[in-house]
C-alpha positions as CSV (number, residue, x, y, z in Angstrom):
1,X,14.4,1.4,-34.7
2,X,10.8,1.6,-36.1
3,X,9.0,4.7,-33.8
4,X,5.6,3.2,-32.6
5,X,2.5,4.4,-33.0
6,X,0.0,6.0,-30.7
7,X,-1.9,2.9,-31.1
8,X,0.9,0.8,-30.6
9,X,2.1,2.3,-27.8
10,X,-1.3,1.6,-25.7
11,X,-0.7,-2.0,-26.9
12,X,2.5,-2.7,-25.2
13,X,1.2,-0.1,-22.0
14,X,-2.2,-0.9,-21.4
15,X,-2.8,2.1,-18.9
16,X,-0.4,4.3,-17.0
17,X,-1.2,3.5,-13.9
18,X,0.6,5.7,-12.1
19,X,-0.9,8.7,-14.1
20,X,-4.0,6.9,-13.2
21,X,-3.5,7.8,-9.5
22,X,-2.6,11.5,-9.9
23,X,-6.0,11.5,-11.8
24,X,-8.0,10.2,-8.9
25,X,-5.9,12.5,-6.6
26,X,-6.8,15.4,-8.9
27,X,-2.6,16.0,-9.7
28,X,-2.5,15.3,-13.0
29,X,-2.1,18.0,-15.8
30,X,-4.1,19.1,-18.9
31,X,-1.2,16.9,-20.8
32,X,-1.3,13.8,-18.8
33,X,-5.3,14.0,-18.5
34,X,-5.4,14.0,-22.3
35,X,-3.2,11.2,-22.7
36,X,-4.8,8.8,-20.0
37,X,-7.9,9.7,-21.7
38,X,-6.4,8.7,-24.9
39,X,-5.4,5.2,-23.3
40,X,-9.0,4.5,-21.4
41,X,-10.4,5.3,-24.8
42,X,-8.1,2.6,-26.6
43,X,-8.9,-0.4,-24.0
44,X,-12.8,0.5,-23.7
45,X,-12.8,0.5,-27.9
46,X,-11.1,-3.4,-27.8
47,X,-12.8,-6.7,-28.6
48,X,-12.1,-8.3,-26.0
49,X,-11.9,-7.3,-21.9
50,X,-9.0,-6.4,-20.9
51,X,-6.5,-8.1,-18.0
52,X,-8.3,-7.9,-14.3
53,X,-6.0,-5.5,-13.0
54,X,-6.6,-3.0,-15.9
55,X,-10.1,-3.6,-15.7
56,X,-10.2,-3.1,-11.9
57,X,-8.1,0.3,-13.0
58,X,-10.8,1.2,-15.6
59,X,-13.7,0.8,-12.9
60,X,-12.2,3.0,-10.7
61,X,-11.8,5.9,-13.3
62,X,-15.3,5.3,-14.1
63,X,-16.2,5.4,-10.6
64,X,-13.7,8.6,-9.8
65,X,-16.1,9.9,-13.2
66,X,-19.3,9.4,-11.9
67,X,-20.2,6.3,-13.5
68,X,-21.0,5.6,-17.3
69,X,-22.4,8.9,-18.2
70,X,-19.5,10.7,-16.6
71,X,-17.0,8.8,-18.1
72,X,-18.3,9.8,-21.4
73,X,-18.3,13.0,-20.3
74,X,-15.3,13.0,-19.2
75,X,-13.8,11.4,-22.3
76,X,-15.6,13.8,-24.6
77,X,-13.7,16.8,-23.5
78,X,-10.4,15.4,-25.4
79,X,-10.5,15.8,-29.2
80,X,-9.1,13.1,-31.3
81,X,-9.5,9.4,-30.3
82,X,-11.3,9.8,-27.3
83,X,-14.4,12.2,-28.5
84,X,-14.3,9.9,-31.5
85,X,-15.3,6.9,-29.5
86,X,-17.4,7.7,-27.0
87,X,-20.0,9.2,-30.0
88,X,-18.9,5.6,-32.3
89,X,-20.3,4.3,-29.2
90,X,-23.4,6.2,-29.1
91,X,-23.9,5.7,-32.8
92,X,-23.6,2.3,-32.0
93,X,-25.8,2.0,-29.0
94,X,-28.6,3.9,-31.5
95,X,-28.3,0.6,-34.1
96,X,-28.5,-2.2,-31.4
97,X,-31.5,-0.1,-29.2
98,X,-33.3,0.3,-33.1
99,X,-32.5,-2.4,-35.0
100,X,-34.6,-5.1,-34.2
101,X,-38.0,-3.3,-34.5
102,X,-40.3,-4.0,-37.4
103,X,-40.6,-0.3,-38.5
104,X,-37.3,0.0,-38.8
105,X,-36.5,-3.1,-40.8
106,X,-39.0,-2.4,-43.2
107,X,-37.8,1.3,-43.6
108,X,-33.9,0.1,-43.6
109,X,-35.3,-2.3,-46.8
110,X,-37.3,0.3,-48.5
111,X,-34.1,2.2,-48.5
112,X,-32.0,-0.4,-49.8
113,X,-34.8,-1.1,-52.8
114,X,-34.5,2.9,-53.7
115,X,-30.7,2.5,-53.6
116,X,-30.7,5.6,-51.4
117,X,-28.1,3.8,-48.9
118,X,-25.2,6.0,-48.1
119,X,-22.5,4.9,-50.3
120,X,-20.2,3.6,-47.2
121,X,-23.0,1.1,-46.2
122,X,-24.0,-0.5,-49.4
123,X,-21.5,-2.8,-49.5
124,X,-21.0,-3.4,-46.0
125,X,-25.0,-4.8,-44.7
126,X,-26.0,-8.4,-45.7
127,X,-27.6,-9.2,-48.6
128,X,-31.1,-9.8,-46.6
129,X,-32.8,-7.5,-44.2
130,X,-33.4,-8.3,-41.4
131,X,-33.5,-7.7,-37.3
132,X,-29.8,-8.4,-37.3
133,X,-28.7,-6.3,-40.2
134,X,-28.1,-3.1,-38.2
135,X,-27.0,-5.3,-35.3
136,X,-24.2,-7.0,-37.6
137,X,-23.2,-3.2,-39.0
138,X,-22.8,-2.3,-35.2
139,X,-20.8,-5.2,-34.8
140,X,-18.5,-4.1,-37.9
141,X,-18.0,-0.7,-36.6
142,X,-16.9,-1.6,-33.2
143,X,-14.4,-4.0,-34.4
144,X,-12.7,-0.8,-36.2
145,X,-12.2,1.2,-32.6
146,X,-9.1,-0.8,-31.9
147,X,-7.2,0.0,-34.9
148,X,-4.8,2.9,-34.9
149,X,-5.9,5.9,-36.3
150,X,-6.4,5.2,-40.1
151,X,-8.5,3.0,-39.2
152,X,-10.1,4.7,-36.1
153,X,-11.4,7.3,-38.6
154,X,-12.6,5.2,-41.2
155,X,-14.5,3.3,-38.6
156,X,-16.1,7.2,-37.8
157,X,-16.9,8.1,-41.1
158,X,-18.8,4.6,-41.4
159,X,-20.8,5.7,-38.1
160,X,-21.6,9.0,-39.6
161,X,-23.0,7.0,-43.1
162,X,-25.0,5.0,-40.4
163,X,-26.1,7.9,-38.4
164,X,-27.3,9.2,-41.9
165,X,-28.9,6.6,-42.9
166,X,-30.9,6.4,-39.3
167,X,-31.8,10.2,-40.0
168,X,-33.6,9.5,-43.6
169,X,-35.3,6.5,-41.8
170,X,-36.8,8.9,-39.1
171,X,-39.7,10.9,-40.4
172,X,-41.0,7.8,-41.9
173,X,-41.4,6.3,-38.2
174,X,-42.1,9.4,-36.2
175,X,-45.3,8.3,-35.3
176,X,-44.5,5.1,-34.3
177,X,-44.4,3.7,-30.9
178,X,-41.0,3.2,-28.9
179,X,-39.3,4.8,-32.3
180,X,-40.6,8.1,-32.3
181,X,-37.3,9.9,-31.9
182,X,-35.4,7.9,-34.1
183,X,-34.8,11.1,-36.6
184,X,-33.5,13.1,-33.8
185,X,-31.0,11.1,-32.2
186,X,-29.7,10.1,-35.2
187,X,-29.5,13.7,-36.5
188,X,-27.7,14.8,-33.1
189,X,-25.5,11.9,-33.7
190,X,-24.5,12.6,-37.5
191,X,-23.7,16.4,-35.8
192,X,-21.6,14.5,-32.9
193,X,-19.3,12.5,-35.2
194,X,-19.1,15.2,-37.8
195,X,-17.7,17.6,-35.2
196,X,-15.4,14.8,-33.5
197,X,-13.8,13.6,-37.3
198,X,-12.8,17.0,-38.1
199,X,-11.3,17.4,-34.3
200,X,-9.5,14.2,-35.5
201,X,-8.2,15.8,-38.6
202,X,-6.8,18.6,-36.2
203,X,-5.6,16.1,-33.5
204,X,-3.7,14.4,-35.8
205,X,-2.3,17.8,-37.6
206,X,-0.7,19.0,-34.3
């Protein structure tokens, strides 16, 4: 019989939820913690929501967490998938709160017309650029989070091309109202997922 894979197996699991409650009753070990971060990580990189009663468990690790932040927090402590896509995330929160605005655009486009677009994006944005163009690529990379790890990875090393990319467009818009630190998110974000793809590399080699 055909040994699933990690990804697999939170497919046919969902959550542990009995590992979830030795979390919130602070009994579960290093081990278990790192693999019930490895399953929140899975369900919160789907498509789609997930059942009520899963979602009512996911709440209540984010509330045990301290909310969003401290979920993330929490999350980014464990190398490998979860690290990975809490910073896809922030990547991704960086093109939808950016993307729309008029400096950006028209930086994103002179880009494109100097053919100075990171190899992994150039084939990947619409022809046309527009407001929706770094929406749509943010779109593209969350899709990726619920693959297995392949594809987990590839969906990282896409981020970090669009973290890039946000990084060159920076010091051109510095100086601009509501995107003046642009160039320095996207900087610490190209560090972030760096950092997390090699701890994937090492995840994965263990």
């Amino acid at each position: 019989m055909r040994r699933l894979t990690r990804g697999e197996e939170h497919r046919t699991s969902g959550l542990d939820l009995g590992a979830m409650e030795e979390h919130l009753a602070g009994r579960l070990d290093s081990g278990g913690q790192a693999a019930l971060a490895g399953q929140v990580a899975w369900l919160i990189g789907q498509p789609g929501p997930p059942p009520t009663p899963i979602a009512g468990a996911l709440a209540r690790i984010m509330e045990h967490a301290g909310g969003d932040e401290g979920l993330i927090a929490w999350l980014d402590q464990y190398p490998g998938r979860p690290r990975l896509v809490v910073r896809i995330l922030q990547l991704v929160g960086l093109l939808d709160r950016f993307g729309d605005q008029r400096t950006v655009v028209f930086a994103l486009d002179g880009l494109r017309t100097d053919g100075r677009f990171p190899p992994l994006l150039a084939d990947r944005l619409p022809p046309t650029t527009d407001e929706a163009t770094l929406a749509c690529l943010a779109g593209e990379i969350k899709l990726m989070l619920a693959g297995d790890e392949r594809t987990l990875a590839h969906a990282g090393r896409v981020a970090h091309a669009a973290a890039e990319m946000l990084a060159a467009i920076g010091p051109g818009v510095s100086r601009v109202p509501g995107v003046t630190d642009l160039g320095e998110l996207a900087e610490a974000s190209r560090r972030d997922l760096a950092e997390a793809l090699e701890d994937l590399k090492v995840s994965q080699a263990i």
